[in-house]
C-alpha positions as CSV (number, residue, x, y, z in Angstrom):
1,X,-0.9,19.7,34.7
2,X,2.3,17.1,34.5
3,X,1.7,14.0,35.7
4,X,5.0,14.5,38.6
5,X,3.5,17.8,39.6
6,X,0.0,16.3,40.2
7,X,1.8,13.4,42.5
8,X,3.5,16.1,44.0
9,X,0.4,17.8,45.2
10,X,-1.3,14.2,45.8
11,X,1.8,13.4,48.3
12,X,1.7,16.9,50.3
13,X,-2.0,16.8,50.7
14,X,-1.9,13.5,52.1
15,X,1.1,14.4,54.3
16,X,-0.7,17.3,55.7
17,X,-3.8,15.3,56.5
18,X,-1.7,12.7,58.4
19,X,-0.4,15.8,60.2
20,X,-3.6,17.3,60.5
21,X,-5.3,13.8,62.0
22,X,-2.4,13.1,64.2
23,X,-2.1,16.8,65.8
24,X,-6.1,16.9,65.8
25,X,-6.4,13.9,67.8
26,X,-3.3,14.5,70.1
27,X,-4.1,18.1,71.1
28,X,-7.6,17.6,70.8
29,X,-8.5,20.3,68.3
30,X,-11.6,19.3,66.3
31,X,-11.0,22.5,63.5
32,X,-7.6,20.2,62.4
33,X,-9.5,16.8,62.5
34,X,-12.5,19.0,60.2
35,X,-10.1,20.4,58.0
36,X,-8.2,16.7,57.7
37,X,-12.0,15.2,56.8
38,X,-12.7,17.7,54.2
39,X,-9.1,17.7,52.1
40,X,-10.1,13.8,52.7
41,X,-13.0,14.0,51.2
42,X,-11.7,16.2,48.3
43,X,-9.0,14.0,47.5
44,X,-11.8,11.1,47.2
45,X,-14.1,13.2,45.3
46,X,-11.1,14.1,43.0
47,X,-10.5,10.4,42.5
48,X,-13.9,10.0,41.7
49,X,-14.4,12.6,39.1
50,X,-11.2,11.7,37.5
51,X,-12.2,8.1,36.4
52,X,-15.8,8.7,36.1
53,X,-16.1,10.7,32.2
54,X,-14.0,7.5,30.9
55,X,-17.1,4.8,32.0
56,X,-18.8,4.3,29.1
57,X,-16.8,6.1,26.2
58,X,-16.0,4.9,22.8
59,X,-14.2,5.5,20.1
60,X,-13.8,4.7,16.9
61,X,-11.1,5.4,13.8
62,X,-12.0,6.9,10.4
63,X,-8.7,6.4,7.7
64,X,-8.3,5.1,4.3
65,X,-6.1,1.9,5.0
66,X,-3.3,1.9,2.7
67,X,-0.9,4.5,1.4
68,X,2.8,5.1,-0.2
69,X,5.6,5.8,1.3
70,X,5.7,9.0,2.2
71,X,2.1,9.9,1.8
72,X,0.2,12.1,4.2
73,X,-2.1,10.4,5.5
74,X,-5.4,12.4,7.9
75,X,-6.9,10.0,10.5
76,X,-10.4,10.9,12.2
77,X,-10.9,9.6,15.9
78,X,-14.7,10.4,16.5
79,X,-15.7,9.4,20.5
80,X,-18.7,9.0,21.7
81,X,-19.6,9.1,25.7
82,X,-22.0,8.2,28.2
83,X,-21.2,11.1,30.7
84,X,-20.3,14.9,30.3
85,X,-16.6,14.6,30.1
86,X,-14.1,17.8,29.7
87,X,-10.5,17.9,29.0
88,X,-10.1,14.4,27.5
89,X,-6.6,13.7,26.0
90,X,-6.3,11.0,23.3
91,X,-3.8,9.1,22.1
92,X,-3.4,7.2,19.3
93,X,-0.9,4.8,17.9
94,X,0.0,5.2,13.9
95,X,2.4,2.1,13.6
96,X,3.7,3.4,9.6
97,X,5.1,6.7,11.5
98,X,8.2,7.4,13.2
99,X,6.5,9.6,15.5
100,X,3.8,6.7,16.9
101,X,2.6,8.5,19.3
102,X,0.0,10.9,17.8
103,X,-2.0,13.5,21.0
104,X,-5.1,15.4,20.8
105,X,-7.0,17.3,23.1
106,X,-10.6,17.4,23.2
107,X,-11.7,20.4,25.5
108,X,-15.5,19.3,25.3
109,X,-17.9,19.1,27.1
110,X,-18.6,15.5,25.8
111,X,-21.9,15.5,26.2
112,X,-24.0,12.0,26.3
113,X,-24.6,10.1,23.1
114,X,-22.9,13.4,21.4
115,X,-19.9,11.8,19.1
116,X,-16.9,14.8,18.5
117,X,-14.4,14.3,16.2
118,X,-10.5,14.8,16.8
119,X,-8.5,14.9,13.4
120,X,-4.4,14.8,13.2
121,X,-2.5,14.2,10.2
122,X,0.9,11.7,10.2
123,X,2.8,10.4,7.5
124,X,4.2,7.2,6.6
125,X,7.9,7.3,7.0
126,X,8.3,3.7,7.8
127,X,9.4,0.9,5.3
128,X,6.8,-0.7,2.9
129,X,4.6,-3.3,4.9
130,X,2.1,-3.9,6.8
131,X,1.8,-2.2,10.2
132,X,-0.9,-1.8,12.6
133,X,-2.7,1.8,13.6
134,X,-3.9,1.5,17.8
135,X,-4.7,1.1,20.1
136,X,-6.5,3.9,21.1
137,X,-5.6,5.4,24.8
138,X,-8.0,8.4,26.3
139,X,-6.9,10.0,29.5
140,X,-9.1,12.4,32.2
141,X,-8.6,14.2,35.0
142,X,-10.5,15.5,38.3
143,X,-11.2,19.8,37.6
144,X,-8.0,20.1,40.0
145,X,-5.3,17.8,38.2
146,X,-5.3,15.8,41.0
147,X,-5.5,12.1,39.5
148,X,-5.7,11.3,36.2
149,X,-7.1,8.4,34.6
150,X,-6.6,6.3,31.7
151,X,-8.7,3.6,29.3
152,X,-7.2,1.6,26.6
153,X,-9.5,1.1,24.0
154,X,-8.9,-1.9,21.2
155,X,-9.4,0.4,18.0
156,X,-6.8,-2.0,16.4
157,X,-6.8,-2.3,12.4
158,X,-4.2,-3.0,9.7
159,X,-2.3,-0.1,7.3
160,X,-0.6,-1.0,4.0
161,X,2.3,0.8,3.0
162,X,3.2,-0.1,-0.4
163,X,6.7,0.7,-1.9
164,X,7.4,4.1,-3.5
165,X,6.6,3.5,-7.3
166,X,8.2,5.0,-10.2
167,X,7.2,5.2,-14.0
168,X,8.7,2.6,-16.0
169,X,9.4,4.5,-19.4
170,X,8.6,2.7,-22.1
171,X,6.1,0.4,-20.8
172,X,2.7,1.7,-22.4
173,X,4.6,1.5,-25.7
174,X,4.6,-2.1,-25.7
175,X,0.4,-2.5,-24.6
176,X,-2.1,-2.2,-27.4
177,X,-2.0,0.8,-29.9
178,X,-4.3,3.6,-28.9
179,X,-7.2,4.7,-30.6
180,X,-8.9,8.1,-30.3
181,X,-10.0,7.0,-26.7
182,X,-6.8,7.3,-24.3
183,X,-5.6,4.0,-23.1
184,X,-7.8,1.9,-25.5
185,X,-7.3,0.2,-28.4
186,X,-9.0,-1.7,-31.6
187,X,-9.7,-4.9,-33.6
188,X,-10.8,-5.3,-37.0
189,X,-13.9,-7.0,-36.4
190,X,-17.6,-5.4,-35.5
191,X,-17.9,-3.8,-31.9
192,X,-17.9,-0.7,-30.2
193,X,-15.6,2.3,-30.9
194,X,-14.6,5.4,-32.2
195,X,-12.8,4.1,-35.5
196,X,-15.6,3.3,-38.4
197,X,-14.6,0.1,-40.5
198,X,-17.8,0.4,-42.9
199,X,-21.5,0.4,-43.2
200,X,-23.7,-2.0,-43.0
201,X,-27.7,-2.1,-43.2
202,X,-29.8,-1.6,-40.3
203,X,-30.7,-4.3,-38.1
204,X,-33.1,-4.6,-35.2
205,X,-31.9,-3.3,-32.2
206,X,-29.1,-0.8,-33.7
207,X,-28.3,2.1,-31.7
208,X,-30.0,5.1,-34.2
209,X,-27.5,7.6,-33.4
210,X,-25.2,5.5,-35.8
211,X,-26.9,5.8,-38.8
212,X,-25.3,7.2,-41.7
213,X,-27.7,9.1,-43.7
214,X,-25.2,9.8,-46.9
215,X,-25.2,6.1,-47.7
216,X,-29.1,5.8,-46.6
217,X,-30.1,8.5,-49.2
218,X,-27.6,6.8,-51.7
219,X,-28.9,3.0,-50.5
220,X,-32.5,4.2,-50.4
221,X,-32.4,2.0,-47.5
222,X,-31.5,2.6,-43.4
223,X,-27.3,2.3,-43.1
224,X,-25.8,2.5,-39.9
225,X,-21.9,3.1,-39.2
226,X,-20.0,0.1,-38.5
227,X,-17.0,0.1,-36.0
228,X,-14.3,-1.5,-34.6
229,X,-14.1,-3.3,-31.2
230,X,-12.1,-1.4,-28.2
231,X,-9.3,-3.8,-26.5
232,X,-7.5,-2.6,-23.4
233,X,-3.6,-3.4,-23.4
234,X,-2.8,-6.3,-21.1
235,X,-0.1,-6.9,-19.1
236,X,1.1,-9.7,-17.1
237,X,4.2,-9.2,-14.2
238,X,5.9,-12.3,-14.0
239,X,8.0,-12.0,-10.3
240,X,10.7,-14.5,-9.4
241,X,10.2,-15.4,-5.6
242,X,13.5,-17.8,-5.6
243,X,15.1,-17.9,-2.1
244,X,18.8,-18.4,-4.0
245,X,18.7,-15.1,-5.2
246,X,18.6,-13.7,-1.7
247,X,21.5,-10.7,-0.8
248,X,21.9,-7.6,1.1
249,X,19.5,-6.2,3.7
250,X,16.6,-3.8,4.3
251,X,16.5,-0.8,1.3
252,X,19.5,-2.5,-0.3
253,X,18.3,-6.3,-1.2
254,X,17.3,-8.2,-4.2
255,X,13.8,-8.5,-2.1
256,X,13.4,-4.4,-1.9
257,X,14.3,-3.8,-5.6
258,X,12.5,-7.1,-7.3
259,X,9.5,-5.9,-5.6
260,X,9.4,-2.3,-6.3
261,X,10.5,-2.8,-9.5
262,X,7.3,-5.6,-9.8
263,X,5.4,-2.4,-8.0
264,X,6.4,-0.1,-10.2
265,X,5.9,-2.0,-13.4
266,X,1.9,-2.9,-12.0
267,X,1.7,1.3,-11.5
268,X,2.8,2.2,-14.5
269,X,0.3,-1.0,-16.6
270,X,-2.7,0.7,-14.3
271,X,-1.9,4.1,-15.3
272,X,-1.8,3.4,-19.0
273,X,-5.4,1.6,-18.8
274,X,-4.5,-2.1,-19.1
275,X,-5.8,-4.7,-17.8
276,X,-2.9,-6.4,-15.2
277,X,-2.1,-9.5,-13.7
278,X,0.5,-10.7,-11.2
279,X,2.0,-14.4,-10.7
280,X,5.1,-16.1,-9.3
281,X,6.1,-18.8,-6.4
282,X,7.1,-18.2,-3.1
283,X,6.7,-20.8,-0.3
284,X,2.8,-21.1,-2.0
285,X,1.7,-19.6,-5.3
286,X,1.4,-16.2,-5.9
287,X,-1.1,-14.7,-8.1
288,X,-3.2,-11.7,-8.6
289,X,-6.2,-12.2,-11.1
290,X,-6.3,-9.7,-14.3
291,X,-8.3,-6.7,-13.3
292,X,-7.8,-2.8,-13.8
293,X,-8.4,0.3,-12.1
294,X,-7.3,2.0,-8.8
295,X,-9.2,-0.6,-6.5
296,X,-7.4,-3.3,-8.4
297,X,-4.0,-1.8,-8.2
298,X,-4.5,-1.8,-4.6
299,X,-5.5,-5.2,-4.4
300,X,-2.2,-6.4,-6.2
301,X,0.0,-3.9,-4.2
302,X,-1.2,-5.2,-1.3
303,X,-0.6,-8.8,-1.9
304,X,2.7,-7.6,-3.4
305,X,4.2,-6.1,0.2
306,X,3.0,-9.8,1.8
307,X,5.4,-11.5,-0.3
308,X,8.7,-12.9,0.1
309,X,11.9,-14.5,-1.4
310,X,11.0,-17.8,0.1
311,X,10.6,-20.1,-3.1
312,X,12.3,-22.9,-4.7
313,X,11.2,-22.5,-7.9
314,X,12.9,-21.0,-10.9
315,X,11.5,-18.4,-12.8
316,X,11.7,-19.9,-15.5
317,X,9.4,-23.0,-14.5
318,X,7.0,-20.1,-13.5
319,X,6.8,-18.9,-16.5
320,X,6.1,-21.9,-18.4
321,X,3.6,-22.9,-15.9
322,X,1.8,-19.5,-16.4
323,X,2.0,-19.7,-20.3
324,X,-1.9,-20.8,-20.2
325,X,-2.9,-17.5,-18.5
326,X,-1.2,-15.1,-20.5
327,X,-3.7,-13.4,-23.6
328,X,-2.3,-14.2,-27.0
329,X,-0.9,-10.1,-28.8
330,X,-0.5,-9.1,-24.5
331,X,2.5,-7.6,-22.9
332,X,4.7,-9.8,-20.2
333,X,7.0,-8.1,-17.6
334,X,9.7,-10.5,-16.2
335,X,11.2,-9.5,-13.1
336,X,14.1,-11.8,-12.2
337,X,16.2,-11.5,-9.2
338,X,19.2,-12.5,-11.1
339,X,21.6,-12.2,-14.3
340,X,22.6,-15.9,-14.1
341,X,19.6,-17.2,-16.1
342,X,19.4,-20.5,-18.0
343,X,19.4,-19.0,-21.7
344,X,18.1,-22.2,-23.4
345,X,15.5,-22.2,-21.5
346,X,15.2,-19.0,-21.3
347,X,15.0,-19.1,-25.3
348,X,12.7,-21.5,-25.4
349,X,10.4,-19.2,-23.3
350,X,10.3,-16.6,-25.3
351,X,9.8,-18.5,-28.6
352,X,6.1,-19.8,-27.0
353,X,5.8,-16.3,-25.7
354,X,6.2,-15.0,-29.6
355,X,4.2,-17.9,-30.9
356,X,0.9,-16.7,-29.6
357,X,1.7,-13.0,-30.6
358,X,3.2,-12.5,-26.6
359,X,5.6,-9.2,-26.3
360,X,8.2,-9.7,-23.7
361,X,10.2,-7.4,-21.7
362,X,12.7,-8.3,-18.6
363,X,13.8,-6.8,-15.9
364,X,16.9,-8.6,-14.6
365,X,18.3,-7.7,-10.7
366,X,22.2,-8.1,-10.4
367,X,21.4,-10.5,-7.1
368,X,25.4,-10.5,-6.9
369,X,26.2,-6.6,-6.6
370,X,24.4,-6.9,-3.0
371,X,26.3,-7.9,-0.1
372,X,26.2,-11.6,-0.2
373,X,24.2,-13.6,2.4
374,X,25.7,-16.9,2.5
375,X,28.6,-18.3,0.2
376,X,30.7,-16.4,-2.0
377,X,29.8,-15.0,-5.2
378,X,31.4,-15.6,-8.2
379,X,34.3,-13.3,-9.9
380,X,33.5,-9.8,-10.8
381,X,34.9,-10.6,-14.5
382,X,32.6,-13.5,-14.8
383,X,29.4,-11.7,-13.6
384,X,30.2,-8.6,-16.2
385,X,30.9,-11.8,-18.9
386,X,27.4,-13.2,-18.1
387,X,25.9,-9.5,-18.0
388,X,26.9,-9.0,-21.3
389,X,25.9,-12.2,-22.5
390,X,22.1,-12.2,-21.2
391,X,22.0,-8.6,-22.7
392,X,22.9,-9.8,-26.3
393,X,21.0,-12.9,-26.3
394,X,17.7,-11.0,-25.3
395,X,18.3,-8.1,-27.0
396,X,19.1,-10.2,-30.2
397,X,15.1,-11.7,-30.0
398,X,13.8,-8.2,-29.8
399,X,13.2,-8.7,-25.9
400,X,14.0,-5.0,-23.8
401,X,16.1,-5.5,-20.9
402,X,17.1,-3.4,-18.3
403,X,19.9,-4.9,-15.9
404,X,19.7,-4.0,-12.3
405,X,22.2,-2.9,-9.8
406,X,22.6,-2.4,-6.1
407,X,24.1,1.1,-7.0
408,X,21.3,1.7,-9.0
409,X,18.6,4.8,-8.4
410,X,15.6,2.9,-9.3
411,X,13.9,6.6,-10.4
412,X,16.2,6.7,-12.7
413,X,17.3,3.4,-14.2
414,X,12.9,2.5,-14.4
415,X,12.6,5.9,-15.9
416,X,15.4,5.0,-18.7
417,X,13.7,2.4,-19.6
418,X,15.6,-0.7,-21.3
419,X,18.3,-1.2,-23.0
420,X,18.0,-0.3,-26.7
């Protein structure tokens, strides 16, 4: 029953027992007084039994707390209640969804200590970010539809939504070469693996299932296979957090693409096996320890969506600072948010880069083909000029670039990888 049509009946019940007292008592007719006293008493009782089922109920929430954008995402509400209850209406609050609002029925009966469960599905059609799911509001009514009764409950918790990602083509090509085991690869020096480099003689403590019994019946003595030691491919996202390179607004920024492109690049490292780290500077230092997996890829997309363009220092001073964490023969993803990049220094970068055996690949964001923020940019002529001229320079130390724009679909310039 609607909420208006409920006050509808409230107000002509209590009309009619105003009537019914006021005629009772002037004509003296104790059947209107009795029948004023009992639709009094029903409209208590109703009253009563409307708030009553919500004393004492809980509730509590059941979801996996991130997703992309655009995922589905199911949400459990399982309440529990001190009373029989019937006909309870829930409400819950799914802050990544257009549609906040998400309402359930539970029909019941609720009985004491019994927990039910209520399950809706929504999706996340907000922007990347953090939002928060709750609270939780659960509504009754008397049998009649009389009153109804409400109790907010504080079921408040967090939901990531990380940015869309999208394969970065290319990208697995420049980790460690793989070996018979996807995603892994070898050294030339004793370990564990499925590439043989020799055999040796037995030693205490050898697995047996590696002996090789050709060269033991030819040796007269116990050989056991010798093989190579598995590496990972390491990668490390370098992310320039410089508040000059600032422009545009919401989906169309230097902020949206440097990050999903910094997104995108950790997805695709994860997928191919590696081992991946994250660092840059924002308004405090930004880094996510080297790790692998799907709980680690969460970890660093969730600290992704938390940052901002709110540094002051160049990317370039990032990167030399993080020279010391980077693995000698590993992989380094540069994501700058402009083309306008000191190229001596720049140079210089990539020669210690090369010098421990460091592959390098950039990623550079055309800050100036978004809608400027503050000041003017500089000549179209002269940002094609210094396009070009980044290109060549980069491209002429074996370093893959990919150049950026605000007219860009970032499916399909990641997926094209860069520029030959």
């Amino acid at each position: 029953m609607e909420p208006s049509q409920s006050t509808l009946y409230r107000t002509f019940l209590l009309t009619a027992i105003i009537v019914l007292t006021l005629l009772g008592a002037a004509l003296k007719l104790p059947a209107f007084l009795a029948l004023a006293a009992a639709w009094s008493a029903m409209l208590l009782v109703a009253w009563f039994r409307a708030r009553r089922p919500l004393e004492g109920i809980t509730a509590r929430r059941e979801l996996y707390p991130s997703a992309f954008e655009g995922d589905e995402v199911p949400v459990e509400i399982v309440l529990r209640g001190d009373r029989p209850a019937r006909m309870i209406e829930v409400a819950d609050s799914f802050g990544p969804s257009i549609t906040v609002e998400q309402r359930m029925l539970e029909p019941g009966p609720l009985g004491p200590g019994m927990e039910h469960r209520l399950r809706y599905v929504s999706y996340c059609s907000r922007h990347w970010g953090v939002h928060s799911v709750g609270p939780i509001q659960v509504t009754s009514s008397d049998p009649a539809g009389l009153f109804h009764a409400w109790k907010t409950l504080p079921v408040v918790e967090e939901f990531a939504v990380f940015p869309q990602v999208y394969d970065v083509a290319g990208l697995s090509e420049l980790g460690a070469r793989s070996t018979l085991i996807p995603h892994e690869s070898t050294a030339g020096r004793p370990g564990q693996s499925l590439v043989a480099m020799g055999v040796r003689e037995y030693r205490p403590g050898d697995d047996l299932r590696r002996v090789h019994w050709p060269a033991t019946a030819r040796r007269g003595a116990l050989m056991v296979k010798e093989v190579e030691v598995d590496l990972a491919p390491y990668f490390t996202v370098m992310i320039d957090l410089d508040r000059r390179h600032r422009a545009g607004m919401g989906r169309k920024s230097t902020l949206e693409y440097v990050l999903r492109t910094a997104a995108s690049a950790i997805w695709s490292a994860t997928r191919s096996g590696g081992f991946v780290q994250v660092t840059g500077m924002g308004a405090k230092p930004f880094h996510v320890p080297p790790g692998r997996g799907e709980t680690h890829l969460t970890f660093a997309l969730y600290e992704l969506i938390r940052a901002g363009l709110d540094g002051t220092t160049p990317l370039s001073e990032v990167a030399l600072q993080s020279i010391p964490i980077v693995p000698p023969s590993s992989t380094v993803v540069v994501v700058s948010g402009t083309v306008f990049l000191d190229l001596a220094a720049t140079g210089d970068l990539i020669e210690a880069f090369r010098s421990r055996g460091v592959r390098v690949a950039m990623f550079l964001v055309n800050n100036f083909s978004f809608p400027a923020i503050a000041g003017w940019p500089p000549p179209r002529a002269e940002i094609v000029e210094k396009s070009l001229e980044v290109t060549f320079f980069l491209r002429s130390r074996g370093v893959p670039v990919r150049i950026l724009e605000e007219s860009d679909d970032l499916a399909a310039a990641l997926g094209g990888g860069w520029t030959p």
